[in-house]
C-alpha positions in Angstrom: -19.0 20.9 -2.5 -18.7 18.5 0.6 -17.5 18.9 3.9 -13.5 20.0 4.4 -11.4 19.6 7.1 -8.6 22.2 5.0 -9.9 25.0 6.0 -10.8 27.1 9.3 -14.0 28.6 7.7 -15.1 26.8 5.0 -17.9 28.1 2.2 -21.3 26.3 2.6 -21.8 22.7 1.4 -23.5 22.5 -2.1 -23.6 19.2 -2.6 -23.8 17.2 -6.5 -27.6 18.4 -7.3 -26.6 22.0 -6.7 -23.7 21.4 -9.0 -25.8 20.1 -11.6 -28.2 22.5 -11.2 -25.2 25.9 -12.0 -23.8 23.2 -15.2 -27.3 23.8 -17.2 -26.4 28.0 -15.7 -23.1 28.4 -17.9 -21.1 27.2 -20.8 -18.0 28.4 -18.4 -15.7 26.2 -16.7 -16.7 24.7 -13.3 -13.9 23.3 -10.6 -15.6 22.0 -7.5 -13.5 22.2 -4.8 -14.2 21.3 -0.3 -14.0 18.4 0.6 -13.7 16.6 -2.8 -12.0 13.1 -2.6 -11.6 9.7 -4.4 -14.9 8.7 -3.0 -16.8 11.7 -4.6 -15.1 12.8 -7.8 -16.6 10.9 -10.2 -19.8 11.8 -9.2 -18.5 15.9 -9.0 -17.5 15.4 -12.8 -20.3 13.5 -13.9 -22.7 16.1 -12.5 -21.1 19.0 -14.8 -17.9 20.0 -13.2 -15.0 20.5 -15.4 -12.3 19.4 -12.9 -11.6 19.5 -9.0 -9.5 20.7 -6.7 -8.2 18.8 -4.2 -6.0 18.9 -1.2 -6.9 16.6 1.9 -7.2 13.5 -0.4 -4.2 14.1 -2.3 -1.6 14.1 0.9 -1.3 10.7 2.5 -0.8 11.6 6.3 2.9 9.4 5.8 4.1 11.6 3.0 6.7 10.2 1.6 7.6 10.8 -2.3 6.3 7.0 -2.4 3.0 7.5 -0.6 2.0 10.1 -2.6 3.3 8.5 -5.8 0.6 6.2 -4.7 -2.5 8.6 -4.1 -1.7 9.9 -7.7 -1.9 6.7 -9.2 -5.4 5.9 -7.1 -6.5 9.5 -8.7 -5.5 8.6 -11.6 -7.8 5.3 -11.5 -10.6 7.4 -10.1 -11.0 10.0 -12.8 -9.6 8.3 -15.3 -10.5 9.7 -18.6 -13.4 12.4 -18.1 -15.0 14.7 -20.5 
């Protein structure tokens, strides 16, 4: 979807519109994943994706069963319910 620092070779950035554009594709389920953070997933979900993956936002750099307590709770607040 976006830009990733998780992986060495990343697939290509497709950005929201692309997204939108594969939703009106497929009945199928669609999980948007690179680069995907609280910042961004609302708009990932509201342009057709069914969830998202995620793995840079989720892991505070102090991880700590507390900090990522924390980032689940922030998640939580960002998605909130979706569908």
């Amino acid at each position: 979807m976006f830009p990733t620092q998780s992986k060495i070779n990343p697939d290509p950035v497709v950005g929201v519109e692309r997204l939108r554009a594969w939703r009106r594709l497929t009945a199928r389920p669609l999980v948007a994943i690179g680069g995907v953070t609280r910042d961004n997933a609302r708009s990932v979900l509201e342009a057709g994706a069914d969830s998202v993956a995620v793995i840079g936002d989720l892991l505070p750099l102090n991880c700590s069963a507390a900090s990522i307590s924390e980032r689940m709770k922030g998640w939580q607040r960002t998605i909130g319910p979706h569908g």
